[in-house]
VEXZAKE-889096 format. One record per residue (C-alpha): x, y, z; residue number from 0. Coordinates in nm, 4 decimals, decimal comma, padded with zeros to 6 digits, always signed. Each point is the difference from the previous one (the first is absolute). Example, Ala and Ser with C-alpha at 12.3 -4.5 7.8 and 13.67 -1.06 7.14 Angstrom:
! VEXZAKE-889096
<atom><u>+01,2300</u><v>-00,4500</v><w>+00,7800</w><lumba>0</lumba></atom>
<atom><u>+00,1370</u><v>+00,3440</v><w>-00,0660</w><lumba>1</lumba></atom>
END
This chain:
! VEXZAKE-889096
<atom><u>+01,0435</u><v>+00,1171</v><w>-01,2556</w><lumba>0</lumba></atom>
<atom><u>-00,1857</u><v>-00,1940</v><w>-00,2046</w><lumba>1</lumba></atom>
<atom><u>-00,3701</u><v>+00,0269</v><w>-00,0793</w><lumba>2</lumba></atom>
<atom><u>-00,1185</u><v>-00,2771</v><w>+00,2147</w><lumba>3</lumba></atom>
<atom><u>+00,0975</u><v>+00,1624</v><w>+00,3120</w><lumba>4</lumba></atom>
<atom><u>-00,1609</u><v>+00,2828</v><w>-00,1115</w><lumba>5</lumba></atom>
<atom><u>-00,3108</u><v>-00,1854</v><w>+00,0033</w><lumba>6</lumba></atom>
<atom><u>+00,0523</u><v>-00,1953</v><w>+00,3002</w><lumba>7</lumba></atom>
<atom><u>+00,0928</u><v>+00,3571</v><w>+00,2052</w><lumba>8</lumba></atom>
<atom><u>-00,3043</u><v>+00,1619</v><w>-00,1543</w><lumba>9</lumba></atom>
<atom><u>-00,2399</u><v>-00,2737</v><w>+00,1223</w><lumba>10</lumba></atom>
<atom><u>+00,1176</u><v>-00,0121</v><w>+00,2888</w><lumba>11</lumba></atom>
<atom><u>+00,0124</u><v>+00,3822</v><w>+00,0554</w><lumba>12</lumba></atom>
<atom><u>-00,3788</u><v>+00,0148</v><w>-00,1369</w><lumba>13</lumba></atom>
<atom><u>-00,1105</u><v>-00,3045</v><w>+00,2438</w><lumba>14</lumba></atom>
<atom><u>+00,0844</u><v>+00,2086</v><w>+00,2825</w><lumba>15</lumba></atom>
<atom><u>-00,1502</u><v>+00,2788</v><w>-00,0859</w><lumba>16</lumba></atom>
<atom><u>-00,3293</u><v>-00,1494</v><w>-00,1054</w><lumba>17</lumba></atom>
<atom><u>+00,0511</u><v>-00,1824</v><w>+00,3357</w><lumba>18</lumba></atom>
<atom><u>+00,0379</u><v>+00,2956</v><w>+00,1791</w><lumba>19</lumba></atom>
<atom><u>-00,3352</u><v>+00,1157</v><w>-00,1496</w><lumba>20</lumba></atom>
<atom><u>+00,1677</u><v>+00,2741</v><w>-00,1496</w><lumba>21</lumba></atom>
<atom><u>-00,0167</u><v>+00,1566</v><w>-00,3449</w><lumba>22</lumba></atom>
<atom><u>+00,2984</u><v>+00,0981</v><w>-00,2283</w><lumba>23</lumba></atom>
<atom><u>-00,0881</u><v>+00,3916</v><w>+00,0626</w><lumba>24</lumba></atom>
<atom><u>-00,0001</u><v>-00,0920</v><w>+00,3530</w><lumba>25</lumba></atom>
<atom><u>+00,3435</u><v>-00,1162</v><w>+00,0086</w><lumba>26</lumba></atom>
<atom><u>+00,1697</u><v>+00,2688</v><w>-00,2404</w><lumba>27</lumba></atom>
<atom><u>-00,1391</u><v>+00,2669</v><w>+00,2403</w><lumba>28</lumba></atom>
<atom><u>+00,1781</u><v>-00,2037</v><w>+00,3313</w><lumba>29</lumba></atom>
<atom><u>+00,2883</u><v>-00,0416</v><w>-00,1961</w><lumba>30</lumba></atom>
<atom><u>+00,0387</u><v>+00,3056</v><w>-00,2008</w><lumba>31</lumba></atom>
<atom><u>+00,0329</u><v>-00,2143</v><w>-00,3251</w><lumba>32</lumba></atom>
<atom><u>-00,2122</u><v>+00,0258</v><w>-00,2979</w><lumba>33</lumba></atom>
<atom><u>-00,2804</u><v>-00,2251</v><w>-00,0331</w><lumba>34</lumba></atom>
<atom><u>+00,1054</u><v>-00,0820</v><w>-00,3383</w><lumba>35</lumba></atom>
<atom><u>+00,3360</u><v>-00,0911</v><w>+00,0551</w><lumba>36</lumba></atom>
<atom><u>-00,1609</u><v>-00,2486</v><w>+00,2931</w><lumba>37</lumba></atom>
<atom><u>-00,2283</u><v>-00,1579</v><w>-00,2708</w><lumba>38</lumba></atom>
<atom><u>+00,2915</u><v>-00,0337</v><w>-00,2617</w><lumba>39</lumba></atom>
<atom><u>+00,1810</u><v>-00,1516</v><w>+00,3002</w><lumba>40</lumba></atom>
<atom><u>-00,2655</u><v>-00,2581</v><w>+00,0695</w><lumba>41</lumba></atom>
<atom><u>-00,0732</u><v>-00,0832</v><w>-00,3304</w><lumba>42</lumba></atom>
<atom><u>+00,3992</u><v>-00,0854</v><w>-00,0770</w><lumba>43</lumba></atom>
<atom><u>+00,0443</u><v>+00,2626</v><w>-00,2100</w><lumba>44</lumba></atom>
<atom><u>+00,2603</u><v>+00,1974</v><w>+00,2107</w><lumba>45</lumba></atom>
<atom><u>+00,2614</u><v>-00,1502</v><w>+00,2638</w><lumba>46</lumba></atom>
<atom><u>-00,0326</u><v>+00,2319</v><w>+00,3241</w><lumba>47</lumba></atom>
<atom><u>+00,3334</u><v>+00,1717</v><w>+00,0751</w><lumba>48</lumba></atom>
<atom><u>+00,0829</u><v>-00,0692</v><w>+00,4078</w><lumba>49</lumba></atom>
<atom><u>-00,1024</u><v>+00,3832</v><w>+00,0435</w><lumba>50</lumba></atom>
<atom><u>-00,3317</u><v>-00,0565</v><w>-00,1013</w><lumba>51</lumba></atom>
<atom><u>-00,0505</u><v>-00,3394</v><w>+00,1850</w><lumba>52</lumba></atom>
<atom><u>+00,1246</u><v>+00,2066</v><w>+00,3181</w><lumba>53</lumba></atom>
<atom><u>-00,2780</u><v>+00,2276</v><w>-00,0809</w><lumba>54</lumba></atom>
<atom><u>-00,2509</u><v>-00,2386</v><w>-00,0474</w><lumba>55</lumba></atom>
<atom><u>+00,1015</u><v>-00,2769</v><w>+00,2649</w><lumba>56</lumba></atom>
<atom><u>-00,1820</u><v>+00,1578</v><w>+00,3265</w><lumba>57</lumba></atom>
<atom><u>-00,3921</u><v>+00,0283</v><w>-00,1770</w><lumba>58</lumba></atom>
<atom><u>+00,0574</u><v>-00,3043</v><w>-00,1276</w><lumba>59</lumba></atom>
<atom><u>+00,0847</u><v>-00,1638</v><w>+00,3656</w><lumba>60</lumba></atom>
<atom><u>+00,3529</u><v>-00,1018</v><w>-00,1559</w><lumba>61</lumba></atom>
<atom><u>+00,3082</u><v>+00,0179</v><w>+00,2261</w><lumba>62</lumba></atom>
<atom><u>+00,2382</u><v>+00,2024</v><w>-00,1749</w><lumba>63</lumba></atom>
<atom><u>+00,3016</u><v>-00,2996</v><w>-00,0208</w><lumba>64</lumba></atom>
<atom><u>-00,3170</u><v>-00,2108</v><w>-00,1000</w><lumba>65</lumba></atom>
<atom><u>-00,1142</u><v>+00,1389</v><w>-00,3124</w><lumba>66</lumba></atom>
<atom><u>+00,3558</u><v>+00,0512</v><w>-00,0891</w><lumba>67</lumba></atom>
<atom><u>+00,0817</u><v>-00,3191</v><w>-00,0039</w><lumba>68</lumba></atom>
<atom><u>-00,2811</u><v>-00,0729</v><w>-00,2048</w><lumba>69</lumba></atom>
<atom><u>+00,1063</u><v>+00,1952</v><w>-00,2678</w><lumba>70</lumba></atom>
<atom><u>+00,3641</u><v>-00,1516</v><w>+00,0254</w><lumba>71</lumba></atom>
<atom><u>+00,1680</u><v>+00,2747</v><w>+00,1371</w><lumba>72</lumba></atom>
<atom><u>+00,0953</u><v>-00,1335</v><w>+00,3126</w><lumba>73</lumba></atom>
<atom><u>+00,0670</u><v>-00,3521</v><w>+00,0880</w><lumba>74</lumba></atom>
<atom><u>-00,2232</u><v>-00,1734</v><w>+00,3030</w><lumba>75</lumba></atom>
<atom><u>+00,2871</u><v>-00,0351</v><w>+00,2107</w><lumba>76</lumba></atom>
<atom><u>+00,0961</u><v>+00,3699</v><w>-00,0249</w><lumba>77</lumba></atom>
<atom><u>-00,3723</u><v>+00,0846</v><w>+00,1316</w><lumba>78</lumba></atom>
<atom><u>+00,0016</u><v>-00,2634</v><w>+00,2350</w><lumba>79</lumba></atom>
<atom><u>-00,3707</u><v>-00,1396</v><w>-00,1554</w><lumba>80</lumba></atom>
<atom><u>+00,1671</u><v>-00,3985</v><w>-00,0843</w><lumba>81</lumba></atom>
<atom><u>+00,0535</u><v>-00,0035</v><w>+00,4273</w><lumba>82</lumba></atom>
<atom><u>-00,4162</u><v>+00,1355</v><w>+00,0438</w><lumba>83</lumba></atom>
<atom><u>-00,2253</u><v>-00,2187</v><w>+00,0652</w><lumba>84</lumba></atom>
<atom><u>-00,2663</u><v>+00,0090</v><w>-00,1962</w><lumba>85</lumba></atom>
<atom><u>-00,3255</u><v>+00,2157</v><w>+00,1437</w><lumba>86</lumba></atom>
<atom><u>-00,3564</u><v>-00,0293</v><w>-00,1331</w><lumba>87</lumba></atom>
<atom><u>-00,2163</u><v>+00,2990</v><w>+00,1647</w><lumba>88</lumba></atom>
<atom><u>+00,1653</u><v>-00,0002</v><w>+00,3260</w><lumba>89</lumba></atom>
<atom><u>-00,0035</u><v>-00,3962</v><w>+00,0317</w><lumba>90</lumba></atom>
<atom><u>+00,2644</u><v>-00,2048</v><w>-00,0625</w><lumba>91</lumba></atom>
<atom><u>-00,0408</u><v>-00,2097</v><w>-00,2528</w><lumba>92</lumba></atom>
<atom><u>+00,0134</u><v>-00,4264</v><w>+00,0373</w><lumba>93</lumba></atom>
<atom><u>+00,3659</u><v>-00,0811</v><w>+00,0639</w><lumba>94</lumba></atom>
<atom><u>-00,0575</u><v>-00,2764</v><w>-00,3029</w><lumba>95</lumba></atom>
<atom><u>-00,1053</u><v>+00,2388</v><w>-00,2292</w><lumba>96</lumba></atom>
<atom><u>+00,2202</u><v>+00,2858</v><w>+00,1393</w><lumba>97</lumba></atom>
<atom><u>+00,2709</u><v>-00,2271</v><w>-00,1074</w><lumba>98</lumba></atom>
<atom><u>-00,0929</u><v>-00,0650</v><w>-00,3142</w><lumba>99</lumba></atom>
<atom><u>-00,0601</u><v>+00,2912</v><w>-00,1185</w><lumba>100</lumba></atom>
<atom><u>+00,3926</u><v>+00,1139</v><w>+00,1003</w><lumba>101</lumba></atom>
<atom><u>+00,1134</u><v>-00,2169</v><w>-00,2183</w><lumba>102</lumba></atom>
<atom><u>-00,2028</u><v>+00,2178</v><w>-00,3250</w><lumba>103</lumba></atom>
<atom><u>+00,1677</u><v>+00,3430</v><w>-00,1108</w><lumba>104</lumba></atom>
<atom><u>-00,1418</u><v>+00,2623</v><w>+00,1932</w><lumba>105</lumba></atom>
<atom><u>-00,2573</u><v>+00,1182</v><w>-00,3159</w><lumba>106</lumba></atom>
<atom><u>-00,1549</u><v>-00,3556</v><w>+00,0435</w><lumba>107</lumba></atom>
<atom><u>+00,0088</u><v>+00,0438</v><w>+00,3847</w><lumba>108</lumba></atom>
<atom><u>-00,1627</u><v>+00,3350</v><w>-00,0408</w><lumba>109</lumba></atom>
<atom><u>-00,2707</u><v>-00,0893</v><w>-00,2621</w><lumba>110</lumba></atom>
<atom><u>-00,1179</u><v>-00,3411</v><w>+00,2158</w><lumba>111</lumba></atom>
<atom><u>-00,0378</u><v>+00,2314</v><w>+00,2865</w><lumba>112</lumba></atom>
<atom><u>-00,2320</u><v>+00,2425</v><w>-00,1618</w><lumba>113</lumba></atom>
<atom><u>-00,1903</u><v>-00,3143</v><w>-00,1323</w><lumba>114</lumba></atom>
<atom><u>-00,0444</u><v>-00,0808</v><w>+00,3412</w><lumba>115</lumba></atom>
<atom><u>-00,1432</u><v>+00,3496</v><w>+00,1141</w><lumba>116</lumba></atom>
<atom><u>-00,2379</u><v>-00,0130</v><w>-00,2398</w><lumba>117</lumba></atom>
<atom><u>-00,1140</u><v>-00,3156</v><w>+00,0458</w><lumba>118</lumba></atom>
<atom><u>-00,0218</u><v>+00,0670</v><w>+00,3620</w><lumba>119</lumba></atom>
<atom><u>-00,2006</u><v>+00,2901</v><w>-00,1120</w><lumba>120</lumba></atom>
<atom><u>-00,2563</u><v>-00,2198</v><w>-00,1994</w><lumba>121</lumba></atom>
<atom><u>+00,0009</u><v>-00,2378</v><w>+00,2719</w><lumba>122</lumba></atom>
<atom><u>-00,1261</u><v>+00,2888</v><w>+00,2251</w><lumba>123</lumba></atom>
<atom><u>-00,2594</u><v>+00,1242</v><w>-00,1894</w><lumba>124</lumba></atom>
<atom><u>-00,1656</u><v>-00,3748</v><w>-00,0497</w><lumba>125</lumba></atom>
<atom><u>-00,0638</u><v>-00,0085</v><w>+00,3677</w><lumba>126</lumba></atom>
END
């Protein structure tokens, strides 16, 4: 795998933490992975074996299948995540957009999502 995805995983690995509120030690003590194999993960530096994503999937609110197929180990079919509609917090998203957005690979899918949470978070805190 080429560096790029190991950039694109990482981010997305670190967005969910930080959106989870939680810190790297945080997650290598749920996990039982080193904090500083996480950090080398999320800054690209290492490519996650599927053990460790396994590990790490549940405190980062990752379905298993999910995070796999993120890294490219699995295909969406096989997990059955290209037939999901997409969910955003417990509310279904706008059919328009949820349509859109299954026509981007799932990284893109993923990432616009988490934009959306923490805009939705902003948006909150402005009231």
């Amino acid at each position: 795998m080429g560096n790029n995805n190991n950039n694109n995983l990482g981010r997305i690995l670190k967005q969910r933490r930080v959106m989870a509120l939680l810190t790297l030690r945080e997650v290598a003590t749920m996990s039982g992975v080193s904090s500083s194999h996480l950090g080398r993960i999320e800054r690209g530096e290492r490519f996650p074996s599927a053990t460790i994503l396994q590990k790490i999937a549940k405190p980062l609110n990752f379905e298993e299948g999910e995070l796999l197929c993120l890294a490219g180990y699995l295909s969406p079919q096989a997990t059955g995540i290209a037939e999901e509609k997409a969910d955003y917090n417990g509310r279904q998203l706008d059919p328009y957009v949820s349509q859109i957005l299954s026509q981007e690979p799932i990284e893109v899918q993923r990432a616009i999502i988490g934009v959306l949470s923490i805009l939705k978070s902003i948006a909150k805190t402005m009231k």
